[in-house]
C-alpha positions in Angstrom: 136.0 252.9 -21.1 138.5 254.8 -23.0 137.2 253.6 -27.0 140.8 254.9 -28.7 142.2 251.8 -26.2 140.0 249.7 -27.4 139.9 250.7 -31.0 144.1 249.8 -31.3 143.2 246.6 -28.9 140.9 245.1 -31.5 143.5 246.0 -34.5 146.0 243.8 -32.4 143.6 240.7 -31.7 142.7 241.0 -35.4 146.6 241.0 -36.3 147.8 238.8 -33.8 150.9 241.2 -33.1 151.4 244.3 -31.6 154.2 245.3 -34.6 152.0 244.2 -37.3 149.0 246.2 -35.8 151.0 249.2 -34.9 152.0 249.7 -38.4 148.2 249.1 -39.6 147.6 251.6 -37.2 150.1 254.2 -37.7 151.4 254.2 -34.6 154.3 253.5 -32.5 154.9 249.8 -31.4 156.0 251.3 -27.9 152.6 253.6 -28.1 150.1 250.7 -28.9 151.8 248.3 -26.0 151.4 251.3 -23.7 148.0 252.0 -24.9 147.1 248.1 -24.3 148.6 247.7 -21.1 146.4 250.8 -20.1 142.8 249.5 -21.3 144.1 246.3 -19.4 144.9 248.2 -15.6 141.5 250.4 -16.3 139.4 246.8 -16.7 141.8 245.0 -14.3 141.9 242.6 -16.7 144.6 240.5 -18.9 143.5 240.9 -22.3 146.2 239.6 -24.0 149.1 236.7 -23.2 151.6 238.5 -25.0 154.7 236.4 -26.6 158.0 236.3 -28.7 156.0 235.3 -31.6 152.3 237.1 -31.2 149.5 237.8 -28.9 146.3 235.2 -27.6 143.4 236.4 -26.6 142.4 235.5 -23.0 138.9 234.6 -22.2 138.3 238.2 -21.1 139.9 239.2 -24.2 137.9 236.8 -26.7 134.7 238.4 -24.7 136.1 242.3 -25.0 136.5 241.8 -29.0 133.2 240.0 -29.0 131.4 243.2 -27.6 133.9 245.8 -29.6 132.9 244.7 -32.9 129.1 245.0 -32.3 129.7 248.6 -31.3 131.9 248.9 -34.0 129.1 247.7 -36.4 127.3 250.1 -35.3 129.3 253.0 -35.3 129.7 252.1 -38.9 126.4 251.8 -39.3 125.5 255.8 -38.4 128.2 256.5 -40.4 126.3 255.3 -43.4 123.5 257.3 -42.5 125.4 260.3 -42.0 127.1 259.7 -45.0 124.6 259.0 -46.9 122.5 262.1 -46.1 125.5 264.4 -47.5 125.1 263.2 -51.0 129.2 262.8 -50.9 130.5 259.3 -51.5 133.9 259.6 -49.2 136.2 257.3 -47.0 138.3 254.6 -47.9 137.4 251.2 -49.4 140.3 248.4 -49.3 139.6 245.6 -52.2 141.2 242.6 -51.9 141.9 240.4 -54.7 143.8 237.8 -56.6 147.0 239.1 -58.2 145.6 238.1 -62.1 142.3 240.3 -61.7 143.4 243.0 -59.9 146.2 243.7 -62.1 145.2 243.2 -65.3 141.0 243.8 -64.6 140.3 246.0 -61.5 143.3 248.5 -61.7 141.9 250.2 -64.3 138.5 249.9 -63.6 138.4 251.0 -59.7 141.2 253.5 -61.1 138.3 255.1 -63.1 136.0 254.8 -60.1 138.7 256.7 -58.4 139.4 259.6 -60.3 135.6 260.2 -60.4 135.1 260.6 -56.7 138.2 262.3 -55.3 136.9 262.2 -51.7 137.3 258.6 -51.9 140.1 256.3 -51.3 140.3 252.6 -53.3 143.0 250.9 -51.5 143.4 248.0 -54.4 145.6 244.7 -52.8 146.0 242.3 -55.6 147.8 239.2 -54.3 148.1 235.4 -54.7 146.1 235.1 -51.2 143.0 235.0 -48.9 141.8 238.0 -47.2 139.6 238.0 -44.1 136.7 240.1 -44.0 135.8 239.7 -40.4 139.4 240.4 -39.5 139.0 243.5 -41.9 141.8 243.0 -43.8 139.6 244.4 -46.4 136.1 245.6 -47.4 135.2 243.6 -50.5 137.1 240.7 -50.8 136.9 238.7 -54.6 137.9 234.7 -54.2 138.4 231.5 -56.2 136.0 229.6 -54.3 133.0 230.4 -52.8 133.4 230.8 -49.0 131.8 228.4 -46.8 132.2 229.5 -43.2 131.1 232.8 -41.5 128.6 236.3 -41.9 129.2 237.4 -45.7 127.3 239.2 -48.5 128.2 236.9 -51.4 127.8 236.4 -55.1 129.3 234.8 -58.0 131.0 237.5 -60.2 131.8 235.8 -62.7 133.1 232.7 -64.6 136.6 233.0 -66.4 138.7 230.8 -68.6 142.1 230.2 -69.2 143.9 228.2 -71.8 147.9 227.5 -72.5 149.5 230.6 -74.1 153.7 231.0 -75.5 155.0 234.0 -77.0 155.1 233.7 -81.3 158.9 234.5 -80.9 159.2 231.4 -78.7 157.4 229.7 -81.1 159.6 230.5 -83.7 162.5 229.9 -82.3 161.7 226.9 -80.7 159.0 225.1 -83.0 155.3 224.9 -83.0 153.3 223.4 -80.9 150.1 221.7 -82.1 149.4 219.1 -80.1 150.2 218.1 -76.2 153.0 216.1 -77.5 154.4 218.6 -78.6 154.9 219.8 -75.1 157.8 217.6 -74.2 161.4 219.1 -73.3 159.5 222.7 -73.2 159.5 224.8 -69.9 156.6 225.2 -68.0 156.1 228.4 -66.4 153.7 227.5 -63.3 153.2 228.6 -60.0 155.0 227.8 -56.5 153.4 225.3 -55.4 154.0 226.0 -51.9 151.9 229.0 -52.1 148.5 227.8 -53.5 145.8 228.9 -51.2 142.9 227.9 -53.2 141.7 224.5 -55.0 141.0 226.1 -58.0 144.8 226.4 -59.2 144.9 222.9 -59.8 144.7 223.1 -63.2 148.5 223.5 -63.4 148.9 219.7 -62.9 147.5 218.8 -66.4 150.5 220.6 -68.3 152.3 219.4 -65.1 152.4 215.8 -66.2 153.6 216.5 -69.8 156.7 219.1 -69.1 159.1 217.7 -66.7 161.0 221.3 -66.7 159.7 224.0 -64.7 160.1 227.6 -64.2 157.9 228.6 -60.7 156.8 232.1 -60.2 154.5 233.5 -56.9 152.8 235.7 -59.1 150.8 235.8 -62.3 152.5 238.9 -63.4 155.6 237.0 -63.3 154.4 234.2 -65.1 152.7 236.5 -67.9 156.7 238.7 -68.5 158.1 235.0 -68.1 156.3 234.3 -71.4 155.7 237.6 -73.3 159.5 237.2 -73.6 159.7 233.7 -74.5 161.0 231.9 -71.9 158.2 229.0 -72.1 154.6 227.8 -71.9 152.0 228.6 -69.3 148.8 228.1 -68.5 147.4 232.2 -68.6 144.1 233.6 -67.9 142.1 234.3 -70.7 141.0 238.2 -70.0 144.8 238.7 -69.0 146.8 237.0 -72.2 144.1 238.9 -74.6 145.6 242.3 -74.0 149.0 241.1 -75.1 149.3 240.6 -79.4 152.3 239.1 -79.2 150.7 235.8 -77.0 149.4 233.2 -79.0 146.4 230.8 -77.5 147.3 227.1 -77.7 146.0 223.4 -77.6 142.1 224.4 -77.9 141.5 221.6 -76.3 142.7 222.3 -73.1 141.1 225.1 -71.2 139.6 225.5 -67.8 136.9 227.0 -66.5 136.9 228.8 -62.8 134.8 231.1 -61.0 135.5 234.6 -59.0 132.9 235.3 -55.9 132.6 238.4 -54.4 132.0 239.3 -51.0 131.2 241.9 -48.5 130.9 241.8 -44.8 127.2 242.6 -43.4 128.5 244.6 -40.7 129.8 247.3 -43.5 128.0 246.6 -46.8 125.3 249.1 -46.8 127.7 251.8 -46.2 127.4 254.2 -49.2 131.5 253.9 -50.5 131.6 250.5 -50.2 128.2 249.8 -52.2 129.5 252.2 -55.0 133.0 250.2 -55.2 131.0 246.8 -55.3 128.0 248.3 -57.8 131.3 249.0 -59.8 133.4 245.7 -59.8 129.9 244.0 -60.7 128.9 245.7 -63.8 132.7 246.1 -65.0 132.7 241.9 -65.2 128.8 242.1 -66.2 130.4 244.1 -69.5 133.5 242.4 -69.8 131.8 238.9 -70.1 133.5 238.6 -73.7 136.8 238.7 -71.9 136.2 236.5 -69.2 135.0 233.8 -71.1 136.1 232.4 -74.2 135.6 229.5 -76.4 
């Protein structure tokens, strides 16, 4: 069995599409069909049921990916010995993350780790989504709850806080605000709330009640430029409103409390690049607690 077949045949179970695996892959749409219906003659086989709007794994199919990713695991596996016996920390490490802490926490840190080692490659995806380890959509994944369902190396990271935040230019031009009645007729910059994927953004629904006048942005970048320039109220993470003077913290009264979990997949953790990003990401939050956290 040809494994460079079955290699690009487990990207597209794992995508669902040939396109989206084929650009995954690097390779041709027309060369990963090929290269499928190939593995498929050799086994005389249908792998895939293949459709308009994806691919489904047949029964042989769901068994082939079974037994591909236990000899991936373990091709990964002597790669970490290999590795590891060079004394070279090398590869590439994909982080997944939500948009707030990889863009205003991880980029630089994981940047440092970066520049340090310049055999390996951090491949840093901060966005208001899930990621699949088991799908390898990434190596480490961070989320916003703690993952209940399948094989995973996990650990809290870290709690984190956020509290209502404007712009002292907004302030001044349109009043102070010093209690939650104050909040009235002001616009409330929020998230799209057909894009939560995680329980723990409910906190939005507190201000939610008191400002009738939204302004909804899919990311928390866009939220934080929404109100550095004075365009409304938001409810801001903590560690990410602190690096900004001209933000002013609001309503002590109201703050939340979350958490961030880490995870790893079992099949990959113990490989040398991927220990040295996660070593990283947990003492950078370990010495950032003052950030993270406040009163």
């Amino acid at each position: 069995m040809d494994w460079e077949r079955v290699r690009i045949f487990l990207e597209v179970a794992r995508a669902g599409q040939i396109l989206k695996a084929s650009k995954q892959l690097r390779l041709n749409h027309a060369t990963v069909a090929r290269q499928i219906t190939a593995l498929e003659k050799s086994l005389k086989v249908i792998l895939l049921e293949r459709s308009t709007s994806g691919c489904a794994l047949t029964q042989a199919g769901e068994a082939l990916v079974a037994a591909a990713e236990r000899a991936e695991s373990e091709f990964l596996k002597v790669g970490t010995n290999i590795g590891g016996a060079t004394g070279r920390i090398a590869g590439t490490v994909r982080v997944g993350a939500p948009d707030g802490l990889g863009n205003y926490f991880l980029a630089d840190r994981l940047g440092a780790l970066a520049a340090k080692h310049p055999a390996l490659v951090i491949q840093l995806v901060p966005l208001p989504r899930t990621f699949s380890l088991s799908r390898r959509e990434a190596d480490i994944a961070i989320t916003l709850d703690r993952p209940q369902q399948g094989r995973l190396i996990l650990s809290r990271l870290t709690n984190y806080t956020l509290s209502v935040y404007a712009a002292q230019d907004y302030l001044k031009r349109e009043g102070p605000i010093v209690s939650q009645a104050d909040l009235a007729g002001r616009l409330f910059v929020t998230h799209v709330e057909d894009f939560v994927y995680s329980r723990a953004l409910d906190y939005a629904a507190v201000l939610g009640r008191l400002m009738s006048r939204r302004y909804e942005c899919g990311s928390v970048v866009a939220q934080m430029e929404a109100v550095r320039n004075g365009h409304g109220i938001a409810i801001l993470h903590d560690y990410a409103a602190s690096r900004y003077p001209e933000l002013k913290r609001l309503l002590p009264d109201v703050r939340f409390t979350r958490e961030y979990w880490l995870t790893s997949h079992p099949d990959t953790h113990e490989t040398r690049r991927i220990q040295e990003v996660h070593r990283c990401i947990t003492a950078a939050a370990k010495s950032a607690q003052h950030l993270f956290v406040k009163d």
